[in-house]
N, CA and C atoms as a LAMMPS dump frame, in Angstrom:
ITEM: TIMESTEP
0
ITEM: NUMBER OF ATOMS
303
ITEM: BOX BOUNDS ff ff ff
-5.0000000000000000e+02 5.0000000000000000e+02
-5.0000000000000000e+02 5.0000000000000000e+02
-5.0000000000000000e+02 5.0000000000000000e+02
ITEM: ATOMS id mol type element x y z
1 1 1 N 299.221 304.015 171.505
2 1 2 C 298.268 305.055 171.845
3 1 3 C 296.881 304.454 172.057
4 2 1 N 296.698 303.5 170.977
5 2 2 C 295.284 302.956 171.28
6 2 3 C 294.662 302.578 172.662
7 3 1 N 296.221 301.357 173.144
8 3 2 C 296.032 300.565 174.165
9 3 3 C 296.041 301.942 175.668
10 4 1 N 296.946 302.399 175.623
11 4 2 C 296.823 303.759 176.504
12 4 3 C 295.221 304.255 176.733
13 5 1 N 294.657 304.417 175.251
14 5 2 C 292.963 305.274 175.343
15 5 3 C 292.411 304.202 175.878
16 6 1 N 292.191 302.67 175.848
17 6 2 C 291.115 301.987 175.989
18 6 3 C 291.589 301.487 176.795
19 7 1 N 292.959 301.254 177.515
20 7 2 C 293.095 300.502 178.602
21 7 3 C 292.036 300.129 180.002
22 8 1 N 291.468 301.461 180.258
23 8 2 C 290.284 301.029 181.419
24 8 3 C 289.165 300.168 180.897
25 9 1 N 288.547 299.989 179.357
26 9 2 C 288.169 298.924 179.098
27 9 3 C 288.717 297.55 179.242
28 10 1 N 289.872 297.373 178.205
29 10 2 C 290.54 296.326 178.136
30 10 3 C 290.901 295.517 179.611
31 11 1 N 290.705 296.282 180.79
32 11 2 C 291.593 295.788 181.995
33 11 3 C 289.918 295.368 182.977
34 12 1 N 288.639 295.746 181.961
35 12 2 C 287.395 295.666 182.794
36 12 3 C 287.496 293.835 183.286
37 13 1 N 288.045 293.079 182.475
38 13 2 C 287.841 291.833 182.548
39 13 3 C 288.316 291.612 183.593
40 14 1 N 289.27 292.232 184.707
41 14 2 C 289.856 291.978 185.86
42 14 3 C 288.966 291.754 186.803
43 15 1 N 288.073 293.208 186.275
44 15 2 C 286.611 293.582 187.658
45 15 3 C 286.181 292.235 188.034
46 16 1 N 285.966 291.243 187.565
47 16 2 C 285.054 289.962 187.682
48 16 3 C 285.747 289.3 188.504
49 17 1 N 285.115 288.134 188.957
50 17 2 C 285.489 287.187 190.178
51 17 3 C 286.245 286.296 188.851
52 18 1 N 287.552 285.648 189.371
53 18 2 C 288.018 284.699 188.4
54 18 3 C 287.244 283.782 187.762
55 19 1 N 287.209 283.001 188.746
56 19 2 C 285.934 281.585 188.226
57 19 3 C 284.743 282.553 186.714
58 20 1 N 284.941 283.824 186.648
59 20 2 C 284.151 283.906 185.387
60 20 3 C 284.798 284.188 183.898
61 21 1 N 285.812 284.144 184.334
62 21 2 C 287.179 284.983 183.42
63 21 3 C 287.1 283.785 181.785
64 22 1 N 286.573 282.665 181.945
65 22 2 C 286.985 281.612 181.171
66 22 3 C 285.134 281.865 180.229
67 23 1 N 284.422 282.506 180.685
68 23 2 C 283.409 282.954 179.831
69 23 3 C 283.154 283.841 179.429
70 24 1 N 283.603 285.486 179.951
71 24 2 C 283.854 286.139 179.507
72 24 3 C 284.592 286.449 178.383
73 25 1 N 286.062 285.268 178.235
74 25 2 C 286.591 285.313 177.164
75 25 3 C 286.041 285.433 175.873
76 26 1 N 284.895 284.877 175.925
77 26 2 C 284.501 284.325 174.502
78 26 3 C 282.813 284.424 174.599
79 27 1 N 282.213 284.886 173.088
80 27 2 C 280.848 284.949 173.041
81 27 3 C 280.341 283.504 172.004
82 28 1 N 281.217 283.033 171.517
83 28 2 C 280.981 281.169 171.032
84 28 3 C 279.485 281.169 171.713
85 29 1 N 279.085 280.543 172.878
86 29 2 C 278.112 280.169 173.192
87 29 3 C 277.251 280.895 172.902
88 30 1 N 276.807 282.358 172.471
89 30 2 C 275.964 283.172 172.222
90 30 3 C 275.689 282.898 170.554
91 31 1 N 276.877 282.806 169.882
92 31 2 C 276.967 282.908 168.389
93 31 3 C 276.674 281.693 167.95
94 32 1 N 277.006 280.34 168.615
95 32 2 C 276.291 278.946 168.515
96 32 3 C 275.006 279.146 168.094
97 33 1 N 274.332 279.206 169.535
98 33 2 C 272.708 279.357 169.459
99 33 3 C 272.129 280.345 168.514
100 34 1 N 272.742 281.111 168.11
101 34 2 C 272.263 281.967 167.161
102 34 3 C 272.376 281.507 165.658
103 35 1 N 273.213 281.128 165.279
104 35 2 C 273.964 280.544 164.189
105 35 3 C 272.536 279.283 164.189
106 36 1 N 272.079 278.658 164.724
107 36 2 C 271.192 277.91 164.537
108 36 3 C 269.799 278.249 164.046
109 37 1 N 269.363 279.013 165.112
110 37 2 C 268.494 280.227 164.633
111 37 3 C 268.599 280.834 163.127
112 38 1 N 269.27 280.873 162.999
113 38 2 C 269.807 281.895 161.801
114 38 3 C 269.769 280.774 160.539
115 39 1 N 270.303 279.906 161.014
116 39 2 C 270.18 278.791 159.849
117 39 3 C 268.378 278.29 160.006
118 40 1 N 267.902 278.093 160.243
119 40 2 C 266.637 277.663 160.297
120 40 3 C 265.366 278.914 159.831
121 41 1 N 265.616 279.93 160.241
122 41 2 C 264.716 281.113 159.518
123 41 3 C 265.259 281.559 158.029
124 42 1 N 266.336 281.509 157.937
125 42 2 C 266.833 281.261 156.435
126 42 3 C 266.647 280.664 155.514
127 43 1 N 266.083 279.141 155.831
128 43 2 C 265.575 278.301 155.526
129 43 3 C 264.086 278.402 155.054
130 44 1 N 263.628 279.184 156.191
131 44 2 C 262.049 278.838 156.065
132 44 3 C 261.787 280.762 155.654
133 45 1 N 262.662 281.315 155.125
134 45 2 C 262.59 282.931 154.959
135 45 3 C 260.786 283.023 153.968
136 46 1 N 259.992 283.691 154.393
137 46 2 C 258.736 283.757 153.445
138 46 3 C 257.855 282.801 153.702
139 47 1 N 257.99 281.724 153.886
140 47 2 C 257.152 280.961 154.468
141 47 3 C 256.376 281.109 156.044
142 48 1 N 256.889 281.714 156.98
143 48 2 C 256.135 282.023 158.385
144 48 3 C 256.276 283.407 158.347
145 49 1 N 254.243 283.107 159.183
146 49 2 C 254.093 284.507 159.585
147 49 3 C 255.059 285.056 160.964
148 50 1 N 254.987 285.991 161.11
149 50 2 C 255.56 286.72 162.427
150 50 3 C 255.436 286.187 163.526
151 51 1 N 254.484 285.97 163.721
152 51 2 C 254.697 284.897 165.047
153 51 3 C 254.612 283.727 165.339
154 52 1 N 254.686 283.158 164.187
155 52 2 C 254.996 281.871 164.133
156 52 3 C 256.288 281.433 163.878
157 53 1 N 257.464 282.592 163.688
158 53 2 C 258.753 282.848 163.645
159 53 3 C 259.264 283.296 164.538
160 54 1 N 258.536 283.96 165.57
161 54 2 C 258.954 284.029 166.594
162 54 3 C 258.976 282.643 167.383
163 55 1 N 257.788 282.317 167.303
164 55 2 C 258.016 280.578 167.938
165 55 3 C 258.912 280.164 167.858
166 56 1 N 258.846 279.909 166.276
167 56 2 C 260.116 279.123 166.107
168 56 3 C 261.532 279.023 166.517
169 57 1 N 261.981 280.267 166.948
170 57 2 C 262.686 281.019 167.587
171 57 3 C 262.438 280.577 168.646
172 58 1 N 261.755 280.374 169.735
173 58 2 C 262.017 280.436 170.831
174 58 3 C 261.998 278.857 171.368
175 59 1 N 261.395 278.288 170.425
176 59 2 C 261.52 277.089 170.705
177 59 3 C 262.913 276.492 170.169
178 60 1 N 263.392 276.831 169.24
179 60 2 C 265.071 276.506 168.862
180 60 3 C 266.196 277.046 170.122
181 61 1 N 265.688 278.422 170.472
182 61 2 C 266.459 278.538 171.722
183 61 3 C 265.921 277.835 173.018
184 62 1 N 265.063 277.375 173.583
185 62 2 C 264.773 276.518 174.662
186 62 3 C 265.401 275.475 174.556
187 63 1 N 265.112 274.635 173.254
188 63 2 C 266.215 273.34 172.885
189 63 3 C 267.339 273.587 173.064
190 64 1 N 268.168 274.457 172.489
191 64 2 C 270.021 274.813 172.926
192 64 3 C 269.906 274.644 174.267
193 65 1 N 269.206 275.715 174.83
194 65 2 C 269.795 276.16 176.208
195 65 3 C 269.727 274.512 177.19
196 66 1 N 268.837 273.575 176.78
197 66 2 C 269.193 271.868 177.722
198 66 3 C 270.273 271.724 177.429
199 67 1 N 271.566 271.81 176.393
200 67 2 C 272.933 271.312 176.54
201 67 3 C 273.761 272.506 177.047
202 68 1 N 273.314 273.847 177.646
203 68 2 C 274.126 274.631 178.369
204 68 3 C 274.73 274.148 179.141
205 69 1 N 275.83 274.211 179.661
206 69 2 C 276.418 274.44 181.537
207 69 3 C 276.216 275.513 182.322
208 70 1 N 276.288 274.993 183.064
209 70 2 C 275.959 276.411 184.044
210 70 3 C 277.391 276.892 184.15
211 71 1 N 277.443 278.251 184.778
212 71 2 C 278.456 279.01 184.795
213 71 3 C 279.69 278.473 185.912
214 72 1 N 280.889 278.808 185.581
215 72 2 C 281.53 278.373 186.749
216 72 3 C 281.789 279.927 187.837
217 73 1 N 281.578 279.46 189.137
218 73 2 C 281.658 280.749 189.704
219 73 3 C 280.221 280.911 189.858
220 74 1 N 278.841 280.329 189.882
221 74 2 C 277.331 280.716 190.062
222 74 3 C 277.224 281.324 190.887
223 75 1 N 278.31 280.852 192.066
224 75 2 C 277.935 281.569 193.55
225 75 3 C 278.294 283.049 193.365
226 76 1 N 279.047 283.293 192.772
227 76 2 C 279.546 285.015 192.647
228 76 3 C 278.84 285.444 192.188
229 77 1 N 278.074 285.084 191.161
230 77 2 C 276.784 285.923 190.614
231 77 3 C 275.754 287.128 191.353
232 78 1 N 275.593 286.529 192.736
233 78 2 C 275.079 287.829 193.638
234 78 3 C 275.73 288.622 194.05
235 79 1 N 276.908 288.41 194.34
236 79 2 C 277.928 289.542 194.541
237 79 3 C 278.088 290.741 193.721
238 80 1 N 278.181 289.727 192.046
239 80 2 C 278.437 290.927 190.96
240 80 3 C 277.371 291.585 190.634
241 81 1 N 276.504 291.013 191.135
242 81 2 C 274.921 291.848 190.865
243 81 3 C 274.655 293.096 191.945
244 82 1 N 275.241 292.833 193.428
245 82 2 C 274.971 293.87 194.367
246 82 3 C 276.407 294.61 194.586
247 83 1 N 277.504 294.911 192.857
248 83 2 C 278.111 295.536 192.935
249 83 3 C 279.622 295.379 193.877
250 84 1 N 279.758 294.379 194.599
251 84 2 C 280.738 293.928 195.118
252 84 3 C 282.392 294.134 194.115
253 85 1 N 283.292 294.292 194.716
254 85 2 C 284.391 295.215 193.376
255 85 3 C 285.37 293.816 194.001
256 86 1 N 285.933 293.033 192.644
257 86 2 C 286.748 292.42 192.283
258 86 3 C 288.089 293.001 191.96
259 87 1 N 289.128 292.679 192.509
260 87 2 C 290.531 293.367 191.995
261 87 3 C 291.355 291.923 191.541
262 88 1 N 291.825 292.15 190.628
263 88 2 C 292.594 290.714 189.846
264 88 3 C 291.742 289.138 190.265
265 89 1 N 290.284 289.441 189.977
266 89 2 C 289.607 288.322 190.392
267 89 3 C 289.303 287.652 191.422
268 90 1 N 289.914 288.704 192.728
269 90 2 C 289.504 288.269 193.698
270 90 3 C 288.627 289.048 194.574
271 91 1 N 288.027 288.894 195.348
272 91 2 C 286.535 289.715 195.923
273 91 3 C 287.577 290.591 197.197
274 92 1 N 287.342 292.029 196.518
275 92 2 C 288.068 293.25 198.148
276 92 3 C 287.32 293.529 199.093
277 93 1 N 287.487 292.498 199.951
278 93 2 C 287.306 292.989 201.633
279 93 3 C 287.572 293.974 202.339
280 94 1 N 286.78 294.681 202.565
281 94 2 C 287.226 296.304 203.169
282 94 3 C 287.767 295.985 204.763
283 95 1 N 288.649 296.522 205.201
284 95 2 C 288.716 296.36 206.795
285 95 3 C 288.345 297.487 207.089
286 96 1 N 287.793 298.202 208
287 96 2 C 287.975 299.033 209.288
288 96 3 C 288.649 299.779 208.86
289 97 1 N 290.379 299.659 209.247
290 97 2 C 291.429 300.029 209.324
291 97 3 C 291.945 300.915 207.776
292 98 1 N 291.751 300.045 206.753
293 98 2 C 291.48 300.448 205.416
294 98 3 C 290.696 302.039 205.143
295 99 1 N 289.414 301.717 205.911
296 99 2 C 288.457 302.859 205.514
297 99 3 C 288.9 304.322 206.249
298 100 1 N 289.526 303.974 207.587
299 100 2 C 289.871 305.048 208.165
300 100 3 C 291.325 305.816 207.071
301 101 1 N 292.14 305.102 206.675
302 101 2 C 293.036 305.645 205.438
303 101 3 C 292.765 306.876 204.778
C-alpha cells in the first residue's frame, strides 16, 4: 500500500537525465561537508561570536567544495532547469506528428 501511495515520488528519480541518476542516489557529499562543519563548531561551541561562526563556516565550506567534482551530465543541467521532461533518463523529443495525437 505504501509503495502504491508514494510511487509517483519514488519513480521522480526517472524524471532526470541519466548521467545524474548516480548523484541523486545519495546525499554523502552534502553530509560530508557538513559533518565537518559540525565537527569544528562543536569544538569551538561558546567561544565565537556569530559572525565569526559564520565565517568559520564558510570558509570550511569553500575549502571542501576545491575537492568537489563536478557533476556528471553538466551539460543537462540547462535542460533540467528550462523544464525539459526526461522519461527513463532520456530527454523526450516531441515530433510534429506526436502533438497532432
Amino acid at each position: 500500500t505504501c509503495l502504491v501511495k508514494d510511487r509517483d515520488a519514488l519513480l521522480t528519480f526517472y524524471d532526470y537525465p541519466a548521467e545524474h541518476w548516480e548523484h541523486l542516489r545519495t546525499s554523502n557529499p552534502i553530509e560530508s561537508v557538513f559533518a565537518t562543519v559540525r565537527h569544528r563548531t562543536i569544538r569551538t561551541k561558546g567561544a565565537l561570536s556569530q559572525d565569526t561562526a559564520r565565517l568559520m563556516v564558510f570558509k570550511l565550506v569553500t575549502a571542501a567544495a576545491k575537492t568537489w567534482r563536478k557533476l556528471n551530465g553538466e551539460n543537462q543541467l540547462p535542460k533540467v532547469i528550462q523544464g525539459i521532461t526526461f522519461r527513463d533518463g532520456v530527454e523526450v523529443i516531441e515530433t510534429p506528428a506526436q502533438n497532432a495525437a
